[in-house]
VEXKE-88965 format. One line per field, with one value per residue (C-alpha): residue number from 0; z negated, y negated, x negated; residue in three letters. Coordinates in Angstrom, 1 decimal. Each point is the difference from the previous one (the first is absolute). Example, Ala and Ser with C-alpha at 12.3 -4.5 7.8 and 13.67 -1.06 7.14 Angstrom:
// VEXKE-88965
nr = 0|1;
w = -7.8|0.7;
v = 4.5|-3.4;
u = -12.3|-1.4;
rest = ala|ser;
This chain:
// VEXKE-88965
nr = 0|1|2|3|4|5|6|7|8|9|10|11|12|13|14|15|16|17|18|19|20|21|22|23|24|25|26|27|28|29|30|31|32|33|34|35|36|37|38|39|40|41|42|43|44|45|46|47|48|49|50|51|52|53|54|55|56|57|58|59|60|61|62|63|64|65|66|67|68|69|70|71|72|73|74|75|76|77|78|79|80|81|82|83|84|85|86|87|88|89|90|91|92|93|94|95|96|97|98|99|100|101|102|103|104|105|106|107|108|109|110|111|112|113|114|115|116|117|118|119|120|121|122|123|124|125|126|127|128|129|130|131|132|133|134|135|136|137|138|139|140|141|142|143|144|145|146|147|148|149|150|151|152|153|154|155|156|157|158|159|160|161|162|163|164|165|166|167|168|169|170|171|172|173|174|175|176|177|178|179|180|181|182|183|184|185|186|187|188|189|190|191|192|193|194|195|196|197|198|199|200|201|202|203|204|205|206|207|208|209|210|211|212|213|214|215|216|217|218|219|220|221|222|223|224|225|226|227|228|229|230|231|232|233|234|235|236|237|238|239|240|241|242|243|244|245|246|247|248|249|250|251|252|253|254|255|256|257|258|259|260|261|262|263|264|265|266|267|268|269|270|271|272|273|274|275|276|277|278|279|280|281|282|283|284|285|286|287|288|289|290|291|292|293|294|295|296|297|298|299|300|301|302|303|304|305|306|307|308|309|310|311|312|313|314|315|316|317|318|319|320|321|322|323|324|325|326|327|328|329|330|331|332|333|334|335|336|337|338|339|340|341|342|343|344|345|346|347|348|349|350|351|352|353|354|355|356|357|358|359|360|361|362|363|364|365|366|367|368|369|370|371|372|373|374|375|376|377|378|379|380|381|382|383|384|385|386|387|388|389|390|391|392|393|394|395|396|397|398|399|400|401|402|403|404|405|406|407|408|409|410|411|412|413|414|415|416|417|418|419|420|421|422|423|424|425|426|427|428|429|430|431|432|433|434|435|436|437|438|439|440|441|442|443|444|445|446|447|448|449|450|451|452|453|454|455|456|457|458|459|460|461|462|463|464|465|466|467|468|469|470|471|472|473|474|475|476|477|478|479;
w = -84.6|-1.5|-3.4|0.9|2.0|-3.5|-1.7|2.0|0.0|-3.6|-0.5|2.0|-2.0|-3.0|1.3|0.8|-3.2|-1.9|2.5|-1.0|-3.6|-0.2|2.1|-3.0|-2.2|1.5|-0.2|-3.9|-2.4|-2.7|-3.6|-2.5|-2.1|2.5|-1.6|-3.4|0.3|2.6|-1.8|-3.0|-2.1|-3.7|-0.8|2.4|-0.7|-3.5|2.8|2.1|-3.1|-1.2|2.6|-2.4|-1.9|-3.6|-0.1|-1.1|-2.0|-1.7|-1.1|-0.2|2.4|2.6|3.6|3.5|1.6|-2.1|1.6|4.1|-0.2|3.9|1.0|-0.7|1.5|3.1|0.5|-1.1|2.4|2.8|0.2|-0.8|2.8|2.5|1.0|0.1|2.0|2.4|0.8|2.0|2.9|-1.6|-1.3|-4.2|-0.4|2.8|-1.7|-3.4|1.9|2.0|-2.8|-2.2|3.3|0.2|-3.3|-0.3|3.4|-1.2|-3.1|2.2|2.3|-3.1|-1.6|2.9|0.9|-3.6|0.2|3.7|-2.1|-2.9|2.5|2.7|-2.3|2.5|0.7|3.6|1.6|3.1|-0.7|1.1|-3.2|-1.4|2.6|-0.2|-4.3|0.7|2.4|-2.1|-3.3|1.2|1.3|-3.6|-0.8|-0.1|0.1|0.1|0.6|-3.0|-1.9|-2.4|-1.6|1.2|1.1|-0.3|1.7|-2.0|1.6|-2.3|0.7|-4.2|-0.4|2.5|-1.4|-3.4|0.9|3.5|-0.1|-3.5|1.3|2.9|-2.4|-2.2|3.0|0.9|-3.6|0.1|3.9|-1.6|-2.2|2.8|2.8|-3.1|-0.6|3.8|2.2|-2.6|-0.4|-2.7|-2.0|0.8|-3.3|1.4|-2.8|3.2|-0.2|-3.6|-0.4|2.6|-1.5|-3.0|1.3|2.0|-2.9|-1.4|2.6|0.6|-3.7|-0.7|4.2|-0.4|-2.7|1.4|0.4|-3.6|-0.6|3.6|-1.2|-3.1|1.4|2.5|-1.9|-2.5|2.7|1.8|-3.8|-2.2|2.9|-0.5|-3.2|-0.7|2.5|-1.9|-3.1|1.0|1.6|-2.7|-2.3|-2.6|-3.4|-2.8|1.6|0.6|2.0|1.6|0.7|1.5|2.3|1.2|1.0|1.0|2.9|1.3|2.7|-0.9|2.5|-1.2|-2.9|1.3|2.2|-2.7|-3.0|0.2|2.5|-2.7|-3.0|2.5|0.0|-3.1|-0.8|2.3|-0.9|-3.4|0.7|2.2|-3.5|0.2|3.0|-0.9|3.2|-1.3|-3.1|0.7|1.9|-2.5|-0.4|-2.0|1.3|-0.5|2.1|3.0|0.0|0.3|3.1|2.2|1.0|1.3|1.5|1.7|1.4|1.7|0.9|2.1|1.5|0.9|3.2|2.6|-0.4|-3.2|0.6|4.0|-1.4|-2.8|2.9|1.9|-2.8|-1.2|4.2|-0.5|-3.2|1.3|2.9|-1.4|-2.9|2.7|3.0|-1.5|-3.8|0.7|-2.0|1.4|0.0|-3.9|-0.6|1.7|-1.7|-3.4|1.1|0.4|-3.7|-1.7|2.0|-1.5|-3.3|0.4|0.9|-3.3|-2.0|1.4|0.0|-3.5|-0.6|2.0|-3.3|-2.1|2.7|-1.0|1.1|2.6|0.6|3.5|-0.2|-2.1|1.1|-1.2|3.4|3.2|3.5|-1.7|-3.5|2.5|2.4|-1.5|0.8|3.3|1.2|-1.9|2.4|3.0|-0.5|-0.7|3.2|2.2|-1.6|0.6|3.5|1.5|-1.7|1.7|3.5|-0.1|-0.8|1.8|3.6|3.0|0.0|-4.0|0.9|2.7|-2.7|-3.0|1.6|1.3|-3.7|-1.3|2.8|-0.9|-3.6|1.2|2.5|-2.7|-2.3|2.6|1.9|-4.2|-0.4|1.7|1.2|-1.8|1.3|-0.9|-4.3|-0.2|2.6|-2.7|-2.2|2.9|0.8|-3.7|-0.3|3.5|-1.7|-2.9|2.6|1.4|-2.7|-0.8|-3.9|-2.6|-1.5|3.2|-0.4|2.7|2.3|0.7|-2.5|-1.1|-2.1|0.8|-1.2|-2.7|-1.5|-0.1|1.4|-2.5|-1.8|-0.9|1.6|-3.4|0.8|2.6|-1.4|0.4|3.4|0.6|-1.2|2.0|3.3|-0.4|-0.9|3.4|2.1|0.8|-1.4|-0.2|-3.8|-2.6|1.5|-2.5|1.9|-1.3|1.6|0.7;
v = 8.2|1.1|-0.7|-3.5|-0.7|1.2|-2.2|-3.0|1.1|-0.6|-2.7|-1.5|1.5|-1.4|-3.4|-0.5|1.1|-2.7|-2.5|0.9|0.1|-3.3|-1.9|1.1|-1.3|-3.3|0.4|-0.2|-3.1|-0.6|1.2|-2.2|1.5|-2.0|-3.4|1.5|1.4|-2.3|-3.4|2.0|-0.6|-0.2|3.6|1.6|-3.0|2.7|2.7|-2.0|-1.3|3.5|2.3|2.9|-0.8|-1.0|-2.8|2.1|2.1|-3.1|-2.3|2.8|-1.4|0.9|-1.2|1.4|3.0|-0.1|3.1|-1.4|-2.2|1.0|-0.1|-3.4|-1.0|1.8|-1.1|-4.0|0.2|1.1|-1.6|-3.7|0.5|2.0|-2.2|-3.0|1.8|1.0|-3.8|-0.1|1.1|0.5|-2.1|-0.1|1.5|2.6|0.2|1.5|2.7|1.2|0.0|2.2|2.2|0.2|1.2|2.7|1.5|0.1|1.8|2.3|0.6|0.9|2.5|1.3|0.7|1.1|2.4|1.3|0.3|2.1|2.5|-0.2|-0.1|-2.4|-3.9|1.2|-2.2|1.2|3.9|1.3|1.5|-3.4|-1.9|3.1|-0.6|-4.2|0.7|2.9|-2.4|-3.4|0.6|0.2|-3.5|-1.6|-3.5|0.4|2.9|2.5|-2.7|-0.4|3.3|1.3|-3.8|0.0|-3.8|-2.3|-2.4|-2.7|-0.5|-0.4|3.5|1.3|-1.2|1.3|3.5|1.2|-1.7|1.6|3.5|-0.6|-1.2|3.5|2.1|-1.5|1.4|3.0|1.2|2.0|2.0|1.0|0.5|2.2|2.3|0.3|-0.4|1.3|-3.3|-0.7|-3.2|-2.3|-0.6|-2.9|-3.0|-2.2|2.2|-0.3|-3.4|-0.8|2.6|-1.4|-3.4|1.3|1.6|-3.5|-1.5|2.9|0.0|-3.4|0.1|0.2|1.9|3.8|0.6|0.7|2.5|2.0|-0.3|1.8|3.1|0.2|0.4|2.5|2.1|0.1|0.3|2.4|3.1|-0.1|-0.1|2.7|2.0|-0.7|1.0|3.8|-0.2|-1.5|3.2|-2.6|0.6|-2.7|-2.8|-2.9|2.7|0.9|-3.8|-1.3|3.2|-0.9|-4.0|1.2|2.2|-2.7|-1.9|-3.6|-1.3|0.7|-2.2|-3.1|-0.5|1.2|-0.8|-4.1|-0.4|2.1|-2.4|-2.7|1.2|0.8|-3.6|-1.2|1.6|-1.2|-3.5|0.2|0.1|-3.8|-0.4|-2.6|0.6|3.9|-1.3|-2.4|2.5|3.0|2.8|3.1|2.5|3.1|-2.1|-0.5|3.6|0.7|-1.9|1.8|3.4|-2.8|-2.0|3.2|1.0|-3.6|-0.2|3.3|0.2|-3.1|-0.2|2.6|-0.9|2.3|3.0|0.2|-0.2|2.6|2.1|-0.4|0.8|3.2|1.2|-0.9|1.7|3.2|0.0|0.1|2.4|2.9|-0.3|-2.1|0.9|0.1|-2.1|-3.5|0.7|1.0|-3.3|-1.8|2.3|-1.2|-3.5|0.2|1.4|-2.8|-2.6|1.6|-0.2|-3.7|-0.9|1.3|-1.5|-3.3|0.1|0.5|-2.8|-2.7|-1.0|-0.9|-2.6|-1.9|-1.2|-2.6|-0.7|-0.3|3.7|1.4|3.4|0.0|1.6|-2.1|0.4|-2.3|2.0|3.4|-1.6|2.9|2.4|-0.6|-0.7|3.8|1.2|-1.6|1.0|4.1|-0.5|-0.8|1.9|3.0|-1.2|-0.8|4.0|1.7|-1.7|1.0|3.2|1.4|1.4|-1.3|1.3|-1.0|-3.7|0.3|0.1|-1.5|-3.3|-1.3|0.5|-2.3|-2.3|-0.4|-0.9|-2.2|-1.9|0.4|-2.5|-2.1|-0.2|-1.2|-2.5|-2.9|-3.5|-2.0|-3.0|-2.7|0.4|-3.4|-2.2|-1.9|-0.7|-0.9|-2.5|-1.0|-0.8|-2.3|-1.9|-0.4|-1.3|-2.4|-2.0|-2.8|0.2|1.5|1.9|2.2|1.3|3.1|0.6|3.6|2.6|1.9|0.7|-1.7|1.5|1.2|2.6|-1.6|-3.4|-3.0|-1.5|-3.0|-1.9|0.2|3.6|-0.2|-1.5|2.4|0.9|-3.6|-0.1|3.6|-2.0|-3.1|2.6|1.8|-3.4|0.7|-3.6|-2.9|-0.6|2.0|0.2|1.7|1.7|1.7|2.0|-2.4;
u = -192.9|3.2|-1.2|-0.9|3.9|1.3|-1.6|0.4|3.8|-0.1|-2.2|2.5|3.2|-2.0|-0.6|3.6|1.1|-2.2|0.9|3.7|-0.7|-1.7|3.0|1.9|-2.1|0.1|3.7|0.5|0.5|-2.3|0.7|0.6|-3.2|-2.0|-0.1|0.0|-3.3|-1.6|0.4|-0.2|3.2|-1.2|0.5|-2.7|-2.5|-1.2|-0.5|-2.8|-1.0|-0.9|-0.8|-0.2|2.3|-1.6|2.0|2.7|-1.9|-1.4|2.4|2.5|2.5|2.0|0.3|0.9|-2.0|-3.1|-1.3|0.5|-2.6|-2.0|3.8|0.5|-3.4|-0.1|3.4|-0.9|-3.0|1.8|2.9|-1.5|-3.0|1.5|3.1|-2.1|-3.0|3.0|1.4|-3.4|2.2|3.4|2.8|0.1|3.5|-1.3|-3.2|1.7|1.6|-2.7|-2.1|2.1|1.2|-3.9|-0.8|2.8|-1.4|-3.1|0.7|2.0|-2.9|-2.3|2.8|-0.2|-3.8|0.2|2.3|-1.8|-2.8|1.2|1.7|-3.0|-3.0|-1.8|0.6|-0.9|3.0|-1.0|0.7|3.1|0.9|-0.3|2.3|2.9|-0.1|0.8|2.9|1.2|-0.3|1.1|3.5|0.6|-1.1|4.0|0.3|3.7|1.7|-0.6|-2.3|2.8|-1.4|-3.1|-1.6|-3.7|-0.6|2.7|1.9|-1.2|-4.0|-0.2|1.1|-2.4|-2.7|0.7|1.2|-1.2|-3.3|-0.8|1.0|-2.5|-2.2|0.6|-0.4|-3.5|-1.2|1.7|-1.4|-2.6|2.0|2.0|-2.8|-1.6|3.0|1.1|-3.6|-2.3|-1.9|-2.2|0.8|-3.5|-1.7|-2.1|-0.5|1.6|3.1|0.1|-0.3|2.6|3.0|-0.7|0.6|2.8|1.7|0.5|1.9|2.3|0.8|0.4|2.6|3.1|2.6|-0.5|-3.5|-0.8|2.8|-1.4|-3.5|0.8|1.8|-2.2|-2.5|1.5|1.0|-3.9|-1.5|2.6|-0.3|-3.2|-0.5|2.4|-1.8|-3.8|1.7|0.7|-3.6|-2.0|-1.6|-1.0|1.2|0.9|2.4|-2.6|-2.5|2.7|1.3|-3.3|-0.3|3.1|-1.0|-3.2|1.4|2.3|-1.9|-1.4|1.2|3.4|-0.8|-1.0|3.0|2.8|-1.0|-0.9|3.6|1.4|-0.6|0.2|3.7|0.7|-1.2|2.5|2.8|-0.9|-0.3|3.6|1.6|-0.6|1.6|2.6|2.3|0.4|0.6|2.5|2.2|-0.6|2.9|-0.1|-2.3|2.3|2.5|-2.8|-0.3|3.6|-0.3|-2.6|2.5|2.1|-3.4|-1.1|3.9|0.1|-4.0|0.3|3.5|1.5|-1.9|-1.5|-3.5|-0.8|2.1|-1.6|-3.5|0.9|1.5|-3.5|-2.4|2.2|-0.4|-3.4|-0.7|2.2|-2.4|-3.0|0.6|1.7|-2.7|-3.1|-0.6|-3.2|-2.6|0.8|3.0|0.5|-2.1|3.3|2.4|-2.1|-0.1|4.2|0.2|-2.7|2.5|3.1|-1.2|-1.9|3.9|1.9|-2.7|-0.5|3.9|0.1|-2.6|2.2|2.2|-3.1|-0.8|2.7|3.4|1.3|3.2|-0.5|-1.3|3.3|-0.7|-4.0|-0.7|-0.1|-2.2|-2.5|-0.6|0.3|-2.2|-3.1|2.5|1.1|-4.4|-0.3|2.7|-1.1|-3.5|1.4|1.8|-2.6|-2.1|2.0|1.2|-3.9|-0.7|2.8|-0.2|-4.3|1.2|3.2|-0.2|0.9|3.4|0.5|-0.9|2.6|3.0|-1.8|-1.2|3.4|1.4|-2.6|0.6|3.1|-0.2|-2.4|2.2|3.3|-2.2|-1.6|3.6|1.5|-2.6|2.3|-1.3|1.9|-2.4|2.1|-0.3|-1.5|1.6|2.3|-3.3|-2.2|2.8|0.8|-4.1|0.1|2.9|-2.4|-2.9|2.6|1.8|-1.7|2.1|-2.0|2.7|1.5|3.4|0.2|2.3|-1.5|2.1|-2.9|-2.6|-3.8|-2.7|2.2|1.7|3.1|1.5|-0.6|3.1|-2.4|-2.8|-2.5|0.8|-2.7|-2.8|-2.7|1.2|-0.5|-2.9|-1.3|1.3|-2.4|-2.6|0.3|0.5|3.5|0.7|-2.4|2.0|1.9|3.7|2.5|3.2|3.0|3.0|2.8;
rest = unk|unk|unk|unk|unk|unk|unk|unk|unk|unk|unk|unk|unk|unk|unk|unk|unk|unk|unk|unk|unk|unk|unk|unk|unk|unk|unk|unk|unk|unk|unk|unk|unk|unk|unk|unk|unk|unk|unk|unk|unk|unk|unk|unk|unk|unk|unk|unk|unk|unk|unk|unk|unk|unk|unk|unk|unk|unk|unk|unk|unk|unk|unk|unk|unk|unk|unk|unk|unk|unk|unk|unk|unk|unk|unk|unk|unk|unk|unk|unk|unk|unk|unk|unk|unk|unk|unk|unk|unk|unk|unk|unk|unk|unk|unk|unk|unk|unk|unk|unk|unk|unk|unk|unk|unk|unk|unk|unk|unk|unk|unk|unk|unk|unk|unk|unk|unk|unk|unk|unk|unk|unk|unk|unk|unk|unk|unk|unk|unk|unk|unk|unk|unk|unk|unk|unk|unk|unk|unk|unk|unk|unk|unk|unk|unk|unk|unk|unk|unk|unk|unk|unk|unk|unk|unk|unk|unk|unk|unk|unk|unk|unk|unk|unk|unk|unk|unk|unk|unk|unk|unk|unk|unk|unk|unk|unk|unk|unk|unk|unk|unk|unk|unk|unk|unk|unk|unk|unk|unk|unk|unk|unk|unk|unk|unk|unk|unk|unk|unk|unk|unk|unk|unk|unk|unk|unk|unk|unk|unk|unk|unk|unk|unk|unk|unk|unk|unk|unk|unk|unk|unk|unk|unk|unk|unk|unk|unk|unk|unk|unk|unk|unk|unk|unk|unk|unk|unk|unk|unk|unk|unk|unk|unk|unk|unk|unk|unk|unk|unk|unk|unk|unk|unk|unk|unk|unk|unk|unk|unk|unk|unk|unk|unk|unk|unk|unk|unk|unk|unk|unk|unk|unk|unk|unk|unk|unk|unk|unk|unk|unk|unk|unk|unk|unk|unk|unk|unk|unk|unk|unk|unk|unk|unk|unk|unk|unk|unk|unk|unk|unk|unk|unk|unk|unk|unk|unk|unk|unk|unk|unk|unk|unk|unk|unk|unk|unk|unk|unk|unk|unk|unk|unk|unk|unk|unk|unk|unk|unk|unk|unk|unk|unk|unk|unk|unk|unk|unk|unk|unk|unk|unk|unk|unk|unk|unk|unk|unk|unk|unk|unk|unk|unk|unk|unk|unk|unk|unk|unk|unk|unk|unk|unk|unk|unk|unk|unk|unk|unk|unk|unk|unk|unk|unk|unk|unk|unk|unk|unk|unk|unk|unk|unk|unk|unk|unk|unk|unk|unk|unk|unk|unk|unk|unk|unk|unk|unk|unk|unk|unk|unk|unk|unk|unk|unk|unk|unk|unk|unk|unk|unk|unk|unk|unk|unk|unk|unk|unk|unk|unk|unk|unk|unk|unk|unk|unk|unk|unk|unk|unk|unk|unk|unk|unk|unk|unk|unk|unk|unk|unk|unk|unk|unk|unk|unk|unk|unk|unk|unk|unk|unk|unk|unk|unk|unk|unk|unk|unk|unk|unk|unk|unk|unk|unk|unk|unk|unk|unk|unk|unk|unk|unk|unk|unk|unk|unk|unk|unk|unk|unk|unk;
């Protein structure tokens, strides 16, 4: 009976939370990638036209994100269906805003059951242990608050879709590895499985700019222990003898999920080097290296969110390592040093991506976003383990700490539920003006980055608008 209050209380606490979460998400503007990629503009018509990017390859030219192709489709197919399928009961202008409020929930909602997964080893939503890892996880899910620098759902619905959808995409492939290493589950080696990895391993490579780099130290740090490990214990003699018992005594399994998302991603990375929006804003790559001590300084300190789940994780690891260093336990422990060294090498990867100028520090919430999930899945992780574990007594002084960093980043994650107002009102003035050029008298952006100087300025937004049934005709605006 006890059991089942607790975990109505946190249903509950959970429900809220996503309730909250999704008000906020109904509170932001759209980005100014929007109409870029929905109309298309003429630089992402090669990437639809080329799902795998041959096109490139081909012809030997260059255009924007050659290797995002499922990014650009998911994102085209949602956004042009659901806002329409919406004005069956909602206004247009409304409908644009709760479809995007809608699809950023959802993702959160999978990285979520995702991330209960990895640290529960079930999808049994109705365990306990399941519901205590999603309302230990989500209050870490900012929409504002500390989203300036560990964010996982963007503010702008394109970004979400090409960074925190991949991730939950690369975490749906990579479950088994860690249900393997921490539950001592065998990798199924069904043809069914097979086929559908494989298939899998395509669309997270060819998602978004991180998952190839992830893939690929993942991957070298599950293979190269191993293989240094067969080496000693191989009594073959003459180097290929030795070689072959070395792949013989690492498990199949191993190979048919690493090794095709492994050339997958080496293939991706390679065809990123005709990426022509990398290219066009290109610097030195000594220089973008100079930049990450300074990228990390401002990434972890400027705010409290970092150094208070730091703080957390080293309690945590203190914990377990003085009272419970007992099998499980050294699994965590393990699990805390793979993380630690995943981080410095993905951090050292970061510059070959490229460089934006809207990144000038390389490092930013979105291209840390593998980070901050690797922390927040250590954290519960370690968190779900000690509060199993400890007494009676130990719970009495443990648990109110963890409530409390709990509440400190629920209690940061402000409203803020008026972010769009000005664009909602700026889009109505659209509706209403019966001019086909509309000169606003609403001083900011719409569905922009920035406010437009010119009318011609917004011709594909015009365009998106007509597209979505805002307006019955193409209306061009400007900022007056």
């Amino acid at each position: 009976m006890t059991k089942r209050l607790i975990y109505i209380f946190l249903f509950l606490l959970l429900i809220a939370d996503l309730s909250y979460s999704f008000k906020q998400h109904l509170s932001q503007p759209l980005d100014g990638d929007m109409a870029w990629n929905l109309i298309p503009a003429n630089d992402v018509k090669p990437i639809l036209e080329s799902p795998f990017g041959f096109k490139a390859l081909r012809e030997n030219i260059t255009y924007a994100n050659p290797n995002r192709f499922f990014c650009h489709w998911i994102f085209r197919e949602y956004l042009l269906s659901m806002p329409i399928l919406i004005q069956e009961f909602s206004e247009p202008i409304d409908s644009v805003y709760l479809a995007c409020a809608i699809s950023k929930t959802i993702i959160q909602i999978l990285l979520i059951f995702l991330l209960g997964m990895s640290i529960t080893g079930s999808t049994k939503i109705l365990k306990l242990d399941f519901m205590i890892v999603a309302v230990l996880v989500t209050p870490f899910f900012q929409t504002n608050g500390y989203r300036s620098y560990m964010g996982i759902i963007d503010p702008s619905t394109t970004y979400t879709f090409f960074y925190a959808l991949p991730c939950a995409i690369l975490l749906l492939y990579l479950i088994p590895f860690i249900r393997q290493f921490y539950f001592d589950e065998k990798i199924k080696n069904q043809l069914f499985t097979r086929l559908f990895w494989i298939s899998l391993a395509f669309v997270v490579c060819l998602s978004g700019p991180l998952n190839p780099g992830i893939v690929l130290i993942f991957s070298l740090l599950i293979i190269l222990p191993k293989l240094i490990k067969f080496y000693f214990l191989s009594n073959q003699r003459g180097f290929l003898l030795r070689v072959s018992d070395i792949i013989s005594r690492i498990p199949k399994n191993y190979w048919y999920c690493l090794i095709p998302i492994s050339l997958l991603s080496l293939y991706s990375l390679y065809l990123g080097r005709y990426n022509s929006i990398t290219i066009s804003t290109q610097i030195p790559l000594a220089n973008m290296y100079l930049k990450i001590p300074e990228g990390i300084y401002y990434q972890f300190t400027q705010k409290f969110g970092f150094p208070i789940l730091f703080i957390i994780l080293a309690i945590n690891t203190l914990i377990i390592h003085k009272k419970y260093n007992d099998t499980e336990g050294k699994k965590i422990l393990k699990i805390f040093k793979w993380i630690g060294i995943f981080s410095f090498c993905y951090i050292l990867l970061l510059p070959l991506g490229g460089y934006r100028t809207y990144r000038p520090l390389i490092m930013r919430y979105d291209t840390i976003m593998p980070i901050t999930l690797s922390l927040i899945f250590i954290f519960g992780i370690s968190t779900l383990f000690l509060i199993k574990n400890m007494s009676g007594k130990q719970k009495m002084w443990y648990i109110p700490i963890i409530i409390g960093v709990l509440f400190i980043f629920a209690n940061s994650d402000e409203p803020e539920f008026d972010k769009n107002e000005c664009e909602r009102s700026a889009l109505q003035e659209i509706v209403n003006s019966k001019e086909n050029i509309v000169a606003l008298e609403h001083d900011c952006s719409v569905v922009a980055w920035e406010k437009y100087d010119k009318p011609e300025e917004s011709e594909l937004n015009a365009q998106l608008l007509t597209k979505w049934r805002v307006t019955d005709e193409k209306k061009y605006y400007y900022n007056k």
